[in-house]
C-alpha positions in Angstrom: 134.5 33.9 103.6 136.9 35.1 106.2 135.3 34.1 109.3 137.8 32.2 111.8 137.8 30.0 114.4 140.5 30.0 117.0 141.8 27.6 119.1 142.2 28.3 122.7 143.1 27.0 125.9 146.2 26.7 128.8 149.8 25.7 127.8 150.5 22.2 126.8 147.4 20.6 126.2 147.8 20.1 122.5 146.5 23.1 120.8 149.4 23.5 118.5 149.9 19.8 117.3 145.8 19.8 116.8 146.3 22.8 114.6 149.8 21.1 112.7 147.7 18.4 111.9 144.3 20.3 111.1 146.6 22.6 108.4 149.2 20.0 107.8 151.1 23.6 108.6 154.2 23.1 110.8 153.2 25.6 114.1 156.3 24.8 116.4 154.9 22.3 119.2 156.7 22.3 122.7 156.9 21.0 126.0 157.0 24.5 127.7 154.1 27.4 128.0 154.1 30.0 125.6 155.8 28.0 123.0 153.3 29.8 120.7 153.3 33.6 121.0 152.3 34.7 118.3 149.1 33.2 116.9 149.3 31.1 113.7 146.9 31.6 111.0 145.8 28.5 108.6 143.4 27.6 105.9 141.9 23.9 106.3 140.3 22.4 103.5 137.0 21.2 104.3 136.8 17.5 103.6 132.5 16.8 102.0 132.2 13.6 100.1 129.2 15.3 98.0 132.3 17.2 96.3 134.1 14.0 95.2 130.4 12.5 94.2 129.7 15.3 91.8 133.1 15.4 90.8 132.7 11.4 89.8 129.7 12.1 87.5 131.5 15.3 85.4 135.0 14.2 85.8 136.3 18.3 85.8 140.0 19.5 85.0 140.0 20.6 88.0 138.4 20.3 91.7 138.3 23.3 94.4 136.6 22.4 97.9 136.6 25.4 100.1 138.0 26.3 103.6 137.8 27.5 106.4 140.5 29.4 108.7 141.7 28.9 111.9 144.1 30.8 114.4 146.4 29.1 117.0 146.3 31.4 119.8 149.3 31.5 122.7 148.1 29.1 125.9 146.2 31.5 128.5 147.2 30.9 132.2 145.0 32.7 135.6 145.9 36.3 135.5 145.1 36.3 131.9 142.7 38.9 132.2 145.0 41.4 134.2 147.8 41.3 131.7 149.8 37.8 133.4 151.5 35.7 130.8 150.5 36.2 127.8 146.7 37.8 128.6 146.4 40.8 126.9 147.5 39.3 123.6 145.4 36.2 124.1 142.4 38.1 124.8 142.8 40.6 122.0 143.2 37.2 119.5 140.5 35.7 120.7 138.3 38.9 120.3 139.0 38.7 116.6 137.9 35.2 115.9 134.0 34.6 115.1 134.4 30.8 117.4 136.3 29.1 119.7 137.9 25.5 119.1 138.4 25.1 123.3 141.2 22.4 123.9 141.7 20.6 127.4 143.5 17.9 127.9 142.1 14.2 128.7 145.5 12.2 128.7 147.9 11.8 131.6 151.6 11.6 130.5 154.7 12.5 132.6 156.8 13.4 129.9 154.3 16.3 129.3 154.5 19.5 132.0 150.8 21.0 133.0 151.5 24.3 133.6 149.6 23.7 136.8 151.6 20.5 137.7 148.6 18.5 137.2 145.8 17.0 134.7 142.2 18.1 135.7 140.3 19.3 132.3 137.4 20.3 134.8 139.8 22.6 136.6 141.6 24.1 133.3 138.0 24.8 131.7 136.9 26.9 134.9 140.3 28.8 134.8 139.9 29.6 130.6 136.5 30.6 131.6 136.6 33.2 134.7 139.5 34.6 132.9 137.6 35.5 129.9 134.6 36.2 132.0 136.5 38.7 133.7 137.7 40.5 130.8 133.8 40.4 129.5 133.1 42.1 132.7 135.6 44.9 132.4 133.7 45.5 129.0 130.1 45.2 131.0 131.4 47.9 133.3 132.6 50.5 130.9 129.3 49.9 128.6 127.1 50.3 131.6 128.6 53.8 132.6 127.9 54.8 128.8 124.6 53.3 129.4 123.6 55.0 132.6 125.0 58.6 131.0 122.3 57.6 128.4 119.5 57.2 131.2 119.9 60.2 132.9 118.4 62.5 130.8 115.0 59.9 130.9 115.4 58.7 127.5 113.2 55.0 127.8 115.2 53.1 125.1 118.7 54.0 127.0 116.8 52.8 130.8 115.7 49.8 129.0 119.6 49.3 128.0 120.8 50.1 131.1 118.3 47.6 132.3 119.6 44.6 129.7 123.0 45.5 130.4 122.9 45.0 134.5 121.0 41.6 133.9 124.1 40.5 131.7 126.1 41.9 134.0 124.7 40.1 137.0 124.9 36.9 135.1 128.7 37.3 134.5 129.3 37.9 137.7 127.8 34.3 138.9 130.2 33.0 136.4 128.1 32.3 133.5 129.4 33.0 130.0 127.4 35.2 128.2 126.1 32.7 125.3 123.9 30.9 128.2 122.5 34.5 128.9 118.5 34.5 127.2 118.6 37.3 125.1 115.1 39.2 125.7 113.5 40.2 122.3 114.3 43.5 121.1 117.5 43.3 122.1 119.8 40.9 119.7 121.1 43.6 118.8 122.5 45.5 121.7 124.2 42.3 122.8 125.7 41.9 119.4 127.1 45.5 119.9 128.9 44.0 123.3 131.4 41.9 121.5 131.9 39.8 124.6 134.5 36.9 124.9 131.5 34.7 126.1 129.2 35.2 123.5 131.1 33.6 120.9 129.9 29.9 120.2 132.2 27.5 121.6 133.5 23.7 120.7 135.0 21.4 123.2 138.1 19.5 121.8 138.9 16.8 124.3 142.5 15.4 123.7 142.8 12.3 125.2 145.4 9.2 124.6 145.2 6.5 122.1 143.5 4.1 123.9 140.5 6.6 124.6 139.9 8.3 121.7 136.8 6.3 120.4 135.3 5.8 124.0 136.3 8.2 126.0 138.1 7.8 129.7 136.5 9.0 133.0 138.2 12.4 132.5 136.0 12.8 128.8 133.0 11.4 131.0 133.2 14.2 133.8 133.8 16.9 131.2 130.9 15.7 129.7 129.0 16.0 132.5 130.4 19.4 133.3 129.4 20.7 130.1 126.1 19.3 129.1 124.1 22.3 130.0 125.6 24.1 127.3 124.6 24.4 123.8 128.0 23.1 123.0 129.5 20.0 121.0 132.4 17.6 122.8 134.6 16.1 120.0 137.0 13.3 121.5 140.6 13.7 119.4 144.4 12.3 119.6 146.7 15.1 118.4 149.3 12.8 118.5 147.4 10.7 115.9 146.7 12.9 114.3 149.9 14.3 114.3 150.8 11.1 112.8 148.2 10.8 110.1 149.0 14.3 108.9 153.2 13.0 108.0 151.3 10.5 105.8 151.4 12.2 101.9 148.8 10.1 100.6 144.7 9.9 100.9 145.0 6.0 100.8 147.8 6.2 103.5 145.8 8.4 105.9 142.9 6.3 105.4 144.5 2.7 105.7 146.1 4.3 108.7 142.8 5.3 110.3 141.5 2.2 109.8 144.2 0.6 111.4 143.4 2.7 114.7 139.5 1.7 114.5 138.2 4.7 113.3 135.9 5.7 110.3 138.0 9.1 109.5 140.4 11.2 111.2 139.1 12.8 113.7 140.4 16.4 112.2 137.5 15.7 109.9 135.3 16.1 112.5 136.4 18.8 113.6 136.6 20.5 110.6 132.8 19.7 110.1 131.9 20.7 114.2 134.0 24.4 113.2 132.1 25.0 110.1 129.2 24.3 111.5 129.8 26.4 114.3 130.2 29.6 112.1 127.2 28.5 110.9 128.3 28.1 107.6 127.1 26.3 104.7 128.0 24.8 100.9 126.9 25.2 97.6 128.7 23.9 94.2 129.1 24.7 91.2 129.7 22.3 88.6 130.7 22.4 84.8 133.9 20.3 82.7 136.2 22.9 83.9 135.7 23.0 87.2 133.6 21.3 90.3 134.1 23.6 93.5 132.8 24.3 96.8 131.4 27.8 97.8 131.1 28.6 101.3 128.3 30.9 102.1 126.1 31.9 105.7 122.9 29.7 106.4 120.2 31.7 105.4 122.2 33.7 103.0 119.8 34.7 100.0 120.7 33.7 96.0 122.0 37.1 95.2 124.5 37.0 98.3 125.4 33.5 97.4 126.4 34.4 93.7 128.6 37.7 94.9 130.9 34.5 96.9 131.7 34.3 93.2 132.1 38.0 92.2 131.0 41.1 93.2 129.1 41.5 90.0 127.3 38.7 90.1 125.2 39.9 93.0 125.4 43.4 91.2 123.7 41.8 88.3 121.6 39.3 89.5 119.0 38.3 87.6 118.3 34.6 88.4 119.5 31.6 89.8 119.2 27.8 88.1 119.1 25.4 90.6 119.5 21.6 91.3 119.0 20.0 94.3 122.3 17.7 95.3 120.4 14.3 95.8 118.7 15.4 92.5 122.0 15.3 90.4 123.2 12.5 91.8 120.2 10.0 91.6 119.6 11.5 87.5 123.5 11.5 87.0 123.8 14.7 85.1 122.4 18.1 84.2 120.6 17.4 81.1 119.2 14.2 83.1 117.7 16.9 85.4 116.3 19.2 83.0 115.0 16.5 81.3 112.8 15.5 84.0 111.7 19.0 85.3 114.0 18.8 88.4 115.7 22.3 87.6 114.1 25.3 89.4 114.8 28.9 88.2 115.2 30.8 91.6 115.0 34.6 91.5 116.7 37.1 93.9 114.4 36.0 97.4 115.7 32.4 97.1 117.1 31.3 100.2 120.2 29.0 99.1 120.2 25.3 100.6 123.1 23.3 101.8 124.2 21.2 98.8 122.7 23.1 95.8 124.4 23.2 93.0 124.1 26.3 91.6 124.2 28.7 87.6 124.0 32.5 87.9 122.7 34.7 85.5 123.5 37.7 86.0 124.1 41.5 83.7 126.5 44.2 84.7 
């Protein structure tokens, strides 16, 4: 799968230490805007504790989990979206990722410039949002002159367009992001074709201090509140521990170290988990004495889609699926438990694939 988040938001308010520590990559980090101009592309691992289960029971010579990628994109400043800073390379980055990881910064620290000389995460969300909103607008208004050439000669399916379009339009210019906009019926499609900024489905990263990450401050509290009218999620992080967790070369380091700092797991974990999610992804395994791995497929994704992941000629040759319901394997402890009791299903090519299955293709090219 090569669907990418990217991670977005002004100067200096962590984005490239959250991304260091989400890809354990080494993204240079500074105390000045634009220390990231080009944008960074990584591969996280996706941390799922059904993979270690499974791989406990059939002890494989080998484990794969799968990924997910994610792009550091320069910080965006106001004037983004007529060409200051940075803008036109920010916005043409962020057009090409599928979400958006949005950082803003919680945590007040002097030794840290804000490229507007103060900390207000309300303030840098608005700024982050008109800018793309504007852009999305510039889009609206060349679309809606195609749209209108369209209508002229009375053809009803390019008025109706026309029509959709100036309601989206409308909403844009009240400062609304597009994914709030309610897509009438019928046209899912036309709004797809928009490729607007604002449509793309959006994660809050707050960065806060140490002190705040598991409760928040009144800065996490007001975003919050900003924010809760959107279908959105609000993950509280410390790229600086983080930062610190990821310098640690062992599973039973990072972990004694979370613990340490009152948390359950590090909070790139979550994140990881929110991002896949939001790309509205799922897992399925596969799972023999050569290998346990991790397959990453779209929710909703049929079985013959799900076995091309694999190889092309799998879904070329489909013929049927065998599958096992997680919860199934690991409460009967093995395959041949599982076909012993009648737990197996043979799936054929309308199967919708669950989260979690573990999955045999048959298949003849």
């Amino acid at each position: 799968m090569a669907l990418q988040c990217g991670i977005v938001g002004l100067p200096n308010v962590g984005k490239s230490t959250l991304f260091n520590a989400l890809t354990s990559a080494k993204a240079l980090a500074a105390n000045y805007p634009f220390a990231t101009k080009d944008p960074n592309l990584g591969i996280i691992t996706v941390p799922d504790a059904r993979l270690d289960a499974l791989s406990a029971i059939v002890n494989p010579e080998k484990v794969q989990p799968t990924t997910v990628e994610i792009l550091d994109i320069a910080g965006l400043i106001k004037g983004a979206s007529k060409g200051e800073g940075l803008g036109n390379q920010f916005l043409a980055n962020i057009r090409e990722v599928d979400a958006i990881l949005h950082v803003v910064r919680c945590f007040v620290d002097d030794n840290i410039i804000h490229v507007d000389g103060s900390v207000d995460p309300i303030r840098d969300k608005g700024i982050i949002d008109l800018e793309l909103i504007l852009k999305d607008l510039d889009t609206m208004d060349k679309r809606i002159d195609k749209f209108k050439k369209g209508a002229k000669g009375g053809d009803k399916e390019e008025v109706r367009k026309l029509e959709f379009a100036q309601a989206l339009q409308a909403h844009l210019e009240s400062e609304k992001p597009a994914r709030s906009f309610e897509v009438a019926e019928g046209f899912e499609e036309v709004y797809r074709d928009l490729y607007l900024l604002t449509a793309k489905p959006i994660l809050y990263v707050c960065n806060v201090d140490e002190s705040s990450v598991i409760t928040g401050n009144e800065m996490t509290e007001q975003f919050k509140a900003l924010v809760a009218d959107e279908d959105a999620e609000v993950i509280l992080i410390s790229a600086g521990i983080e930062a610190d967790i990821a310098e640690l070369e062992t599973k039973e380091e990072r972990m004694e170290f979370v613990e340490e700092m009152g948390l359950t797991e590090p909070g790139v974990n979550r994140v990881i988990a929110a991002s896949y999610k939001l790309l509205n992804l799922i897992t399925y395994f596969t799972a023999g004495v050569k290998e346990v791995r991790a397959w990453t497929i779209v929710d909703g994704w049929k079985a013959p889609q799900a076995a091309g992941v694999i190889h092309t000629d799998f879904e070329k040759g489909f013929i049927r699926a065998e599958v096992i319901k997680y919860q199934d394997y690991i409460d009967l402890g093995s395959e041949a438990a599982v076909k012993e009791a009648g737990k197996m299903g043979v799936e054929g090519k309308e199967y919708v694939v669950a989260d979690g299955d573990i999955m045999h293709f048959r298949f003849n090219v």
